[in-house]
The first five atom37 places (N, CA, C, CB, O) and aatype in JSON, in Angstrom:
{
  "aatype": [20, 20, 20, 20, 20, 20, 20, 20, 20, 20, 20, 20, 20, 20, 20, 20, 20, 20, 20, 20, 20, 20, 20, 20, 20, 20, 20, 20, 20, 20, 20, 20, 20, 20, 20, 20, 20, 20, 20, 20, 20, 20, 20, 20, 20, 20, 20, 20, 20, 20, 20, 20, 20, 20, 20, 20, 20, 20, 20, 20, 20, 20, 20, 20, 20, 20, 20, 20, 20, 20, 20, 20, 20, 20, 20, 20, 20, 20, 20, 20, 20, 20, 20, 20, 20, 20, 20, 20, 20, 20, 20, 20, 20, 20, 20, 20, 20, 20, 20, 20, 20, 20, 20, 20, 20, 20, 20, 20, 20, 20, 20, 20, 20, 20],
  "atom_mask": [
    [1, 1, 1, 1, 1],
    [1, 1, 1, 1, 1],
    [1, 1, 1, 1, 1],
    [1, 1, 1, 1, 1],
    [1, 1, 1, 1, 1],
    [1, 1, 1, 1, 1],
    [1, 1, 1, 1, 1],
    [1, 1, 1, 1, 1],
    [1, 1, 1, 1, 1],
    [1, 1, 1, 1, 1],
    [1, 1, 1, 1, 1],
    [1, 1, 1, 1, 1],
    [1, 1, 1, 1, 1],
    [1, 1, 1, 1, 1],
    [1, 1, 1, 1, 1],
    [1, 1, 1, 1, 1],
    [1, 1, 1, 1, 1],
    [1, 1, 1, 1, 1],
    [1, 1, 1, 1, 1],
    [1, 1, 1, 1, 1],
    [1, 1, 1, 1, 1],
    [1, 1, 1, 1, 1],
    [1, 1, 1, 1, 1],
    [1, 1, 1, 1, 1],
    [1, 1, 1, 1, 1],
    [1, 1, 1, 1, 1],
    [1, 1, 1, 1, 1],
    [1, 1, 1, 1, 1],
    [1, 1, 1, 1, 1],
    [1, 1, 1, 1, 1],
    [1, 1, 1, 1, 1],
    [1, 1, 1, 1, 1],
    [1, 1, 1, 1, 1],
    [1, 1, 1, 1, 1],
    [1, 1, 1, 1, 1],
    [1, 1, 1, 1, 1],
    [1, 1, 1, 1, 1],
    [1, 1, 1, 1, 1],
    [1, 1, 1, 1, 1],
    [1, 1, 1, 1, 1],
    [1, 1, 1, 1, 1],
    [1, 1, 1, 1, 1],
    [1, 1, 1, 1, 1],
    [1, 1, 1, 1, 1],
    [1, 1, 1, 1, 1],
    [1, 1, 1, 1, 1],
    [1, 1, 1, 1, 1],
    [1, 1, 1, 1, 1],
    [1, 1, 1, 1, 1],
    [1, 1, 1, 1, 1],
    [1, 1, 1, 1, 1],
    [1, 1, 1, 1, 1],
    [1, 1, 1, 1, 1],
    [1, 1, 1, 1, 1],
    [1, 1, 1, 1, 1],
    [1, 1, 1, 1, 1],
    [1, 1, 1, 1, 1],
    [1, 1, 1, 1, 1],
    [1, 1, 1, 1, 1],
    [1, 1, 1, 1, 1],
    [1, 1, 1, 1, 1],
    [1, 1, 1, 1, 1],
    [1, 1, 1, 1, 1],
    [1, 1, 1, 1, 1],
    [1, 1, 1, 1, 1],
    [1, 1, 1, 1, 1],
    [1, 1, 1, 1, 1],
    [1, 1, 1, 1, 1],
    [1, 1, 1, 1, 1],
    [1, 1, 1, 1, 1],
    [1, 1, 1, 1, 1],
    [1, 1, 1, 1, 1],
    [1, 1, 1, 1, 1],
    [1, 1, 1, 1, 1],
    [1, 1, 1, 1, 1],
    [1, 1, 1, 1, 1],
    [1, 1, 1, 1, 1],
    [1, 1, 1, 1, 1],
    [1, 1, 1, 1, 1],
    [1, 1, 1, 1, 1],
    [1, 1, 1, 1, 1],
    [1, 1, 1, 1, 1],
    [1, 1, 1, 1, 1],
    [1, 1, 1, 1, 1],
    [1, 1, 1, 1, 1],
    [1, 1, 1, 1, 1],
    [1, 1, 1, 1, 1],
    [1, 1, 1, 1, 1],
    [1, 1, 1, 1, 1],
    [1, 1, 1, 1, 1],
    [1, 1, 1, 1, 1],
    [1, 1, 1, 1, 1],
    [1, 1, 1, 1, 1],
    [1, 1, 1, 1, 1],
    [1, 1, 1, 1, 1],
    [1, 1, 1, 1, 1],
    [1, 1, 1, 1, 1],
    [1, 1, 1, 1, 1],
    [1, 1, 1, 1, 1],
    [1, 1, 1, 1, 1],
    [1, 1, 1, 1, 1],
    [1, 1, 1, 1, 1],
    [1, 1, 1, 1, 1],
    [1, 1, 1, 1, 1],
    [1, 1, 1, 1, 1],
    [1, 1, 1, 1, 1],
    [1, 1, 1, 1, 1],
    [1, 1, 1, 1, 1],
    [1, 1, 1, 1, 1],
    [1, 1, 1, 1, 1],
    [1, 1, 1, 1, 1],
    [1, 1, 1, 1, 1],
    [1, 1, 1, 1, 1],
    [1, 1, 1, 1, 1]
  ],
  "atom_positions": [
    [[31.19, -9.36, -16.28], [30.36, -9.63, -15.12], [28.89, -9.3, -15.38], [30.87, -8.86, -13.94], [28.01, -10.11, -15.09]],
    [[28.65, -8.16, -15.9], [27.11, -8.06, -16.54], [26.48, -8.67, -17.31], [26.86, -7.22, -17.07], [25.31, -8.39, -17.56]],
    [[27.12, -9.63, -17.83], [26.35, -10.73, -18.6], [25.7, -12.36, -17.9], [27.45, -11.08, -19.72], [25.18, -13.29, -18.53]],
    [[25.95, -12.24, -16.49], [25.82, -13.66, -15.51], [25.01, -13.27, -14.63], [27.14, -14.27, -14.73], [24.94, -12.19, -14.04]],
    [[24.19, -14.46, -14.53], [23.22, -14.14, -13.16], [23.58, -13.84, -12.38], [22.57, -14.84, -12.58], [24.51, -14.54, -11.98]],
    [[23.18, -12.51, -11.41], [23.49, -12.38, -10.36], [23.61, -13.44, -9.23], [22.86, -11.61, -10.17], [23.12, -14.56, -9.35]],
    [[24.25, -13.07, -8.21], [25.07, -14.09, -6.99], [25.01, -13.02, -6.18], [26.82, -14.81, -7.22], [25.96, -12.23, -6.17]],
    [[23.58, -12.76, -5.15], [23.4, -12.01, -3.95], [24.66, -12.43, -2.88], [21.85, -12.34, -3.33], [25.15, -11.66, -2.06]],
    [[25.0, -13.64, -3.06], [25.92, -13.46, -2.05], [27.76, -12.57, -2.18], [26.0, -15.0, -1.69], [28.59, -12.08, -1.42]],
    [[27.6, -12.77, -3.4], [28.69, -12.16, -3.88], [28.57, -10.46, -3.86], [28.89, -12.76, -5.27], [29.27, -9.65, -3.26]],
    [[27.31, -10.24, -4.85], [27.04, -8.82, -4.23], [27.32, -8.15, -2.9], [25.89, -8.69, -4.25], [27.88, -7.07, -2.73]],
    [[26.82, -8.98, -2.0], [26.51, -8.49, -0.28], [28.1, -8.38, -0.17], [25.55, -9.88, 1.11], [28.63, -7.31, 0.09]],
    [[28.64, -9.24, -0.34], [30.55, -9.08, -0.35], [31.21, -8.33, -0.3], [31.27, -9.33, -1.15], [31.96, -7.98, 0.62]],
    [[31.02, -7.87, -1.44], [31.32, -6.46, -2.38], [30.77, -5.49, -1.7], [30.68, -6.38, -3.91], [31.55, -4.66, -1.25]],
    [[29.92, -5.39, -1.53], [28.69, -4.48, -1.19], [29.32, -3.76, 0.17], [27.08, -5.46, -0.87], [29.41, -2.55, 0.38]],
    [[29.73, -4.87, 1.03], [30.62, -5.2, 2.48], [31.91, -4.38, 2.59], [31.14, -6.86, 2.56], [32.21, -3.56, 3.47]],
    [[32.92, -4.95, 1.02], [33.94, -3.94, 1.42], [33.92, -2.82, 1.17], [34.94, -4.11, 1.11], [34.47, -1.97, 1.87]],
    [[33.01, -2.48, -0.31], [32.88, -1.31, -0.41], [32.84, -0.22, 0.49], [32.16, -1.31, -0.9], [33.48, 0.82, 0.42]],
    [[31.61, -0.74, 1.75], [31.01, 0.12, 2.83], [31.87, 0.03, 3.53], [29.8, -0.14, 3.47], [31.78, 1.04, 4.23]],
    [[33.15, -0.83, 4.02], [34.23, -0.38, 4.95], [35.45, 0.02, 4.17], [34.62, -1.49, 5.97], [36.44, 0.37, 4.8]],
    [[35.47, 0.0, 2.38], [36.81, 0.46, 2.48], [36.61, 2.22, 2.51], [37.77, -0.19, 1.11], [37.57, 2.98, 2.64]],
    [[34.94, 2.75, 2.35], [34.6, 4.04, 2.19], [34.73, 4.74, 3.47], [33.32, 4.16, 1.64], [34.7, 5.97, 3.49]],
    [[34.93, 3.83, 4.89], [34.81, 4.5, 6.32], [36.12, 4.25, 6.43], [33.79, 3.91, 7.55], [36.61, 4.85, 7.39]],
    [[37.22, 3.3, 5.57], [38.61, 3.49, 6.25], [39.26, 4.79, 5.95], [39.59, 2.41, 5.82], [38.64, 5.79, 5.62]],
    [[40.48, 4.73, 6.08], [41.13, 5.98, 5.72], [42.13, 5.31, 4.7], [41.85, 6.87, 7.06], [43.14, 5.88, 4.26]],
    [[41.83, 4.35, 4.45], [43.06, 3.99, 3.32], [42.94, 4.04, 1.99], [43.52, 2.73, 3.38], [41.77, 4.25, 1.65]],
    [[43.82, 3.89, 0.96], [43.45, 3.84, -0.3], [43.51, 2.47, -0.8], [44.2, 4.71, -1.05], [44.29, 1.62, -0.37]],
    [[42.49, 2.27, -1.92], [42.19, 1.12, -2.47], [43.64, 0.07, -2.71], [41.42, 1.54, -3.81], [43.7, -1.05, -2.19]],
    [[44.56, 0.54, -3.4], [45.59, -0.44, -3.21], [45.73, -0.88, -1.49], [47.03, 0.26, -3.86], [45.51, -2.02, -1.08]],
    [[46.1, 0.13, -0.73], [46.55, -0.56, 0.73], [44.97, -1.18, 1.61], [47.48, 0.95, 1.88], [45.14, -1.54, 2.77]],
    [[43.88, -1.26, 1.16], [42.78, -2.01, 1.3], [42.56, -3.36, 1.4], [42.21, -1.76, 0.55], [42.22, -4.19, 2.24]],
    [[43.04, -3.25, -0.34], [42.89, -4.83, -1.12], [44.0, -5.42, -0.59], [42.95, -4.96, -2.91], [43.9, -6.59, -0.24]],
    [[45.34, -4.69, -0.44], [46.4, -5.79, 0.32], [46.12, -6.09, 1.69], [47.89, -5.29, 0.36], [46.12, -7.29, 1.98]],
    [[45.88, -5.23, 2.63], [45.07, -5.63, 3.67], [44.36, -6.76, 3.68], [44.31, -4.81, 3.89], [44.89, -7.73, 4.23]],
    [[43.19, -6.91, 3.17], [42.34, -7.56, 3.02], [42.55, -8.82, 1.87], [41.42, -6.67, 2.84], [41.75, -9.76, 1.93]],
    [[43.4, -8.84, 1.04], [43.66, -9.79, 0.64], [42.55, -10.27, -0.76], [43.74, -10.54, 1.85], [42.17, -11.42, -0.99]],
    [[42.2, -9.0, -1.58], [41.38, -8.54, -2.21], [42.1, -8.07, -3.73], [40.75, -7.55, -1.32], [43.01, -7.25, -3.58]],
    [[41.83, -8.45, -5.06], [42.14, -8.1, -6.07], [41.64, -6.48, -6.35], [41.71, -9.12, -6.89], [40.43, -6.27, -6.28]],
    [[42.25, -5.73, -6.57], [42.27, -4.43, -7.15], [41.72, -3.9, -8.39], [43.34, -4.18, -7.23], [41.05, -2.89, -8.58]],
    [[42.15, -4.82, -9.23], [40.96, -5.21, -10.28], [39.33, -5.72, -10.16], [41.49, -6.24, -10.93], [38.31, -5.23, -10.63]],
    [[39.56, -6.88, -9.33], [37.96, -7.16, -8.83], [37.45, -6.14, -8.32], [37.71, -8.19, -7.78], [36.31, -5.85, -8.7]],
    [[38.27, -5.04, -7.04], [37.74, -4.1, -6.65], [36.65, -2.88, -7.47], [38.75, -3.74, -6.2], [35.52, -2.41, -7.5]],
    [[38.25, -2.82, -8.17], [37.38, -1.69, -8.85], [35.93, -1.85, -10.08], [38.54, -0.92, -9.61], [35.08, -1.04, -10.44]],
    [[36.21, -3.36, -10.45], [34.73, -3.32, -11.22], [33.91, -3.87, -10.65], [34.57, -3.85, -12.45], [32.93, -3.87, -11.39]],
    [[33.65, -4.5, -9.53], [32.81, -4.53, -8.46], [32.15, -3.09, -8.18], [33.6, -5.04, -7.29], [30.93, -2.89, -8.25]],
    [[32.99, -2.24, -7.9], [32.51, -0.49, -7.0], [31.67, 0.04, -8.41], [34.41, 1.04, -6.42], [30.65, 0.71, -8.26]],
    [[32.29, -0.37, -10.06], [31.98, 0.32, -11.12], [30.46, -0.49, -11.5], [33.28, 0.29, -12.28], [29.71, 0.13, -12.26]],
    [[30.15, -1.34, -11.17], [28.93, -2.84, -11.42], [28.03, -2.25, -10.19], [29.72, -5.01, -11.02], [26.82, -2.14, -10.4]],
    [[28.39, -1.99, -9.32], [27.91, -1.66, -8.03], [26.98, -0.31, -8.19], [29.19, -1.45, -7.02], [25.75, -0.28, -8.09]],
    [[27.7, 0.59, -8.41], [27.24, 1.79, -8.84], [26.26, 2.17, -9.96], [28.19, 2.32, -9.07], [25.29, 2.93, -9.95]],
    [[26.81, 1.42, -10.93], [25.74, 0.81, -12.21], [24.18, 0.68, -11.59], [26.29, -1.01, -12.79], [23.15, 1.27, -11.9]],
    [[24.47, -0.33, -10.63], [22.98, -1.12, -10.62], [22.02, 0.09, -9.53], [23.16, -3.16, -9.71], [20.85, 0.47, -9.5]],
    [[23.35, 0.4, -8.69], [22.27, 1.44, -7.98], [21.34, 2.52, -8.49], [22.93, 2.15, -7.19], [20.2, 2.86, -8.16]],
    [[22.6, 3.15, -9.83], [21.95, 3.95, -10.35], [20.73, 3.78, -11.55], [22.84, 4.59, -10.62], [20.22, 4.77, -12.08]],
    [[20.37, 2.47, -11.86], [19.64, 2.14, -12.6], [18.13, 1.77, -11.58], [20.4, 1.06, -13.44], [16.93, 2.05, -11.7]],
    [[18.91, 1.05, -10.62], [17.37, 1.33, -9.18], [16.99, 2.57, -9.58], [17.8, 1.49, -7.09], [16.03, 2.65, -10.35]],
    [[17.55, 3.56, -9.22], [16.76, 4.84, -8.7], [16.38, 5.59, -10.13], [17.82, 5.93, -7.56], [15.89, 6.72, -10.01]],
    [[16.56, 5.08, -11.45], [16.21, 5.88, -12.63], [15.37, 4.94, -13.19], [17.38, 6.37, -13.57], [14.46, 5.35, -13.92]],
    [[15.51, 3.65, -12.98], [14.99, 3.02, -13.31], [13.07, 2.79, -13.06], [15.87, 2.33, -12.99], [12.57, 2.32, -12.04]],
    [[12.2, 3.34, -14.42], [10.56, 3.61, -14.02], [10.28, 2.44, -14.14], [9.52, 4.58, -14.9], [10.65, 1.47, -14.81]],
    [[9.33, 2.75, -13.11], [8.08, 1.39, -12.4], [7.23, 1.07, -13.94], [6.47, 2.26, -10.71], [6.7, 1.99, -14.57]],
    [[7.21, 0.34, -14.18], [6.29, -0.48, -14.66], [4.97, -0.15, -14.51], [6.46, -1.57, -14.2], [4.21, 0.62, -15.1]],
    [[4.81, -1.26, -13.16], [3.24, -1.35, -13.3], [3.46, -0.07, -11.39], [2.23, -3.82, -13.26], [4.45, -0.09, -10.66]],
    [[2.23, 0.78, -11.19], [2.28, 1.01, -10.13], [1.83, -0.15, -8.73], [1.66, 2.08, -10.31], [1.11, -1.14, -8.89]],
    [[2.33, 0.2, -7.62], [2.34, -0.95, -6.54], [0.68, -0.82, -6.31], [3.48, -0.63, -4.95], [0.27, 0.12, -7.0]],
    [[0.14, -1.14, -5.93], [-1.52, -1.34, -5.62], [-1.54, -0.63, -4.21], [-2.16, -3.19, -5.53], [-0.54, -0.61, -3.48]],
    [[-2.61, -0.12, -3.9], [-2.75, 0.1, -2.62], [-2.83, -0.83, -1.49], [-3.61, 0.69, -2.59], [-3.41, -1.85, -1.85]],
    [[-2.54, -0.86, -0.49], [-2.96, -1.87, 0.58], [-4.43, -1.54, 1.22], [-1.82, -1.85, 1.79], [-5.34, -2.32, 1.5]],
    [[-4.36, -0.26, 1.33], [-6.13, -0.21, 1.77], [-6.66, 0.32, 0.62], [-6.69, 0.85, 3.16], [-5.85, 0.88, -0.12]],
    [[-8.13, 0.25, 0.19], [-8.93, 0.72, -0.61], [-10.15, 1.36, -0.42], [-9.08, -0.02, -1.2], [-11.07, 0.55, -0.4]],
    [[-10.54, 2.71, -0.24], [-11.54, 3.72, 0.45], [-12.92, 2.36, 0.22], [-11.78, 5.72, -0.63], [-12.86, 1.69, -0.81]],
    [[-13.72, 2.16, 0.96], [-14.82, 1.17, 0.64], [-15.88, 2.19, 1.56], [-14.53, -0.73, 1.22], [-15.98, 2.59, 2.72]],
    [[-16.94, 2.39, -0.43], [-17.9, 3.52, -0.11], [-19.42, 2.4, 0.22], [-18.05, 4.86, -1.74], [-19.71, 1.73, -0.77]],
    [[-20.2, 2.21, 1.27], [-21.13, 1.31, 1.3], [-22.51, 2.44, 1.11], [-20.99, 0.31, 2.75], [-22.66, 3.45, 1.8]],
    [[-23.32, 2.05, 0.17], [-24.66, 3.09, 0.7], [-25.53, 3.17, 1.85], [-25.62, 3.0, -0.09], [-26.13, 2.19, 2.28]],
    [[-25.61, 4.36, 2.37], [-26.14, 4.22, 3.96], [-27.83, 3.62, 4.21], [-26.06, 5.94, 4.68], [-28.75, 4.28, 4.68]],
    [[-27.86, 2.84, 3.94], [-29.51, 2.8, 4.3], [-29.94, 2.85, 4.99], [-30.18, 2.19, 4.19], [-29.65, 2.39, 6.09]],
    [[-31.4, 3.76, 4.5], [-32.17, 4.72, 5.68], [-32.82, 3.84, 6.39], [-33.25, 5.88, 5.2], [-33.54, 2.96, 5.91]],
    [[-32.54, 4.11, 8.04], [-33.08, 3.44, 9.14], [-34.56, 3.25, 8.87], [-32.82, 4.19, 10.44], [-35.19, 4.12, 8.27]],
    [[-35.17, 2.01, 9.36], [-36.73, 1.5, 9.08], [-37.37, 2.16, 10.29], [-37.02, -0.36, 9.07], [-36.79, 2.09, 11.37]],
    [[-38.72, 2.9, 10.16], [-39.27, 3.08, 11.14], [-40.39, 2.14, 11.96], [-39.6, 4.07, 10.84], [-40.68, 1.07, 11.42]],
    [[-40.97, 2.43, 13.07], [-41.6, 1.78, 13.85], [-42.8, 2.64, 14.52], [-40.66, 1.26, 14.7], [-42.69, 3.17, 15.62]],
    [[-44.25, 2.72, 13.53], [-45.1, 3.55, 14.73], [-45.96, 2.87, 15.32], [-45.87, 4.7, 14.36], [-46.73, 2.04, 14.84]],
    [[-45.79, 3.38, 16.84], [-47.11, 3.24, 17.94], [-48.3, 3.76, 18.04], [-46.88, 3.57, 19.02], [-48.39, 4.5, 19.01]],
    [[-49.43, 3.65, 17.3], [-50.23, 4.14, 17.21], [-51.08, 3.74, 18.3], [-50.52, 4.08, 16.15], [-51.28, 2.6, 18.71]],
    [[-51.86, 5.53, 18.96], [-52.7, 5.47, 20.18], [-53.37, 4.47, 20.73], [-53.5, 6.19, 20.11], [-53.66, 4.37, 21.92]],
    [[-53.68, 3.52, 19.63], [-54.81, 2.5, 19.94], [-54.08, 1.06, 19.89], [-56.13, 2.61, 18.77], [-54.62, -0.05, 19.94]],
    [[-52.91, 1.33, 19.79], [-52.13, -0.1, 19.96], [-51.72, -0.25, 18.93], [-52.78, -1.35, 20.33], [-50.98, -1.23, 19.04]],
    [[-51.68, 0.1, 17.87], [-51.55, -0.77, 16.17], [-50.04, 0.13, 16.05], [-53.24, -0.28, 14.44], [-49.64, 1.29, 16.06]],
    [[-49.53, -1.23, 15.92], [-47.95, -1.59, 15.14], [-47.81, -1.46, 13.46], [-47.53, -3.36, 15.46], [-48.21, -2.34, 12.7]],
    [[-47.25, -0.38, 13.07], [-47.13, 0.18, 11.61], [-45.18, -0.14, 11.44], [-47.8, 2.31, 11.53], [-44.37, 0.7, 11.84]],
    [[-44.93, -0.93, 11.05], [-43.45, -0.98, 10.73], [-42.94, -0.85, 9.01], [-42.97, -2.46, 11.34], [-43.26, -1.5, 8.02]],
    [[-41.94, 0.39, 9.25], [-42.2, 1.0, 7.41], [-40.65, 0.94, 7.49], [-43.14, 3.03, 6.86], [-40.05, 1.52, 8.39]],
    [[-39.76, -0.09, 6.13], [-38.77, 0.26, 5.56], [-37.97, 1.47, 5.32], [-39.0, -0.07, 4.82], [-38.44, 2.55, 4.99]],
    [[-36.79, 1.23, 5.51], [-36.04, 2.52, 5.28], [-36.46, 2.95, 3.67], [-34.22, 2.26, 5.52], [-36.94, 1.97, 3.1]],
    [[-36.42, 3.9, 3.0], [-36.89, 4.02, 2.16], [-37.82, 4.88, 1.94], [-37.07, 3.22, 1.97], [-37.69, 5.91, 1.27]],
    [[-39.05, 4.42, 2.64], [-40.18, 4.8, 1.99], [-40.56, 5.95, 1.48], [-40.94, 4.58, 2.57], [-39.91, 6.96, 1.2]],
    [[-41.77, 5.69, 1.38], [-41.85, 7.19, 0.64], [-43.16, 7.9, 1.56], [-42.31, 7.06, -1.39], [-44.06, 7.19, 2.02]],
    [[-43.13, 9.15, 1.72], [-43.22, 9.84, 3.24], [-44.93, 9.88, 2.43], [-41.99, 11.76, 3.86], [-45.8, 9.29, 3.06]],
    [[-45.29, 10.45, 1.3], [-46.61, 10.62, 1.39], [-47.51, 9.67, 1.32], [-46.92, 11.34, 0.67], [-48.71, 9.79, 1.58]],
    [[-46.81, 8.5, 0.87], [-48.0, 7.34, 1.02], [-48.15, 7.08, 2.4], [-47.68, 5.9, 0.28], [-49.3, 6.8, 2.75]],
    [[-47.04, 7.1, 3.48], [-47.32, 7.02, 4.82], [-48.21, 8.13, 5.34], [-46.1, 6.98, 5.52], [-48.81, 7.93, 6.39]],
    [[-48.3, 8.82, 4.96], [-48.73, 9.66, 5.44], [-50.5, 9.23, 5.67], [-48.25, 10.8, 4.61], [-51.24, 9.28, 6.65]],
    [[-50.69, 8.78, 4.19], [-52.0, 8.83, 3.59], [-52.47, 7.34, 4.33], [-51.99, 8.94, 1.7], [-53.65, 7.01, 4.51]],
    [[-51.49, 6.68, 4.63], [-51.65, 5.72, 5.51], [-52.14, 5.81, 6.75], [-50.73, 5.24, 5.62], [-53.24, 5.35, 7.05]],
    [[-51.53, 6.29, 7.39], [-51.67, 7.02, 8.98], [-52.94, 7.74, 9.0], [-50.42, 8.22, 9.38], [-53.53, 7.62, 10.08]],
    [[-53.49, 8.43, 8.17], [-54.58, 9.38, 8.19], [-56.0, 8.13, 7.66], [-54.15, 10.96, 6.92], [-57.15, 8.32, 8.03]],
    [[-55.69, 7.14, 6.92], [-56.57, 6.16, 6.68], [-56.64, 5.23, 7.65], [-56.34, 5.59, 5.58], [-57.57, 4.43, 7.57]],
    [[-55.69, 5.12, 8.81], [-55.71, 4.35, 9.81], [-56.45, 4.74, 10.9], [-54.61, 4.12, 10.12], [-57.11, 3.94, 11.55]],
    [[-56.4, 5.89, 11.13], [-56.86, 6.88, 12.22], [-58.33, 7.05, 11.77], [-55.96, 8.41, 12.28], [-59.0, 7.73, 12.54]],
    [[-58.94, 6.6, 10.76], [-60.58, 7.1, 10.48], [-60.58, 8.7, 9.89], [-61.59, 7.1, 12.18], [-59.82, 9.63, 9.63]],
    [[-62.23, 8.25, 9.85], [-62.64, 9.74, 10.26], [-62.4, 10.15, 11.06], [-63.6, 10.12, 10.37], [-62.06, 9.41, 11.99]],
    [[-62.42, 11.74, 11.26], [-62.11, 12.76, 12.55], [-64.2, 12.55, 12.98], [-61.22, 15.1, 11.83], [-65.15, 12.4, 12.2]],
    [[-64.17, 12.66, 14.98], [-65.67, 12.44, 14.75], [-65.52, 14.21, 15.22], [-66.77, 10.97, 15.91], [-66.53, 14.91, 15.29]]
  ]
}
């Protein structure tokens, strides 16, 4: 049987009596006559069965699964400013800038002190 493509439906079958002959109280011969089930098929079905489970759970991953979300780092850029200067004049400066040229700005805007 380990040499043929699997047959999910056949599995699920198996799979089926297995899980009720494990909740009956009977033993595998009075099962399979019940049910009308080879004893032989039974048992290398439960032995194929067991096989594959235990090769699921020992069996290492390959490749790992990918995440579904991915942390997404954006750089914050610094809010643009906006000055009102006393005399009406609109100065609008990029986030960014750099504080002493504004500065030297503002103080060249404003004049001389009288």
């Amino acid at each position: 049987m380990a040499n043929h493509q699997r047959d999910s439906r056949k599995e699920d079958y198996w799979r089926r009596h297995l899980q009720s002959w494990s909740r009956s109280a009977l033993s595998v011969r009075d099962y399979c006559a019940r049910h009308q089930l080879s004893e032989a098929s039974f048992y290398a079905w439960r032995r194929l069965l067991a096989e594959r489970d235990r090769e699921t759970l020992v069996a290492p991953r390959l490749e790992p699964t990918p995440p579904l979300f991915v942390p997404l780092h954006l750089p914050v850029a610094p809010a643009p400013l906006e000055l009102l200067l006393p005399d009406g004049l609109v100065v609008r400066v990029p986030g960014g800038f750099d504080a002493d040229t504004l500065r030297r700005l503002v103080e060249t805007l404003r004049g001389p002190a009288c």
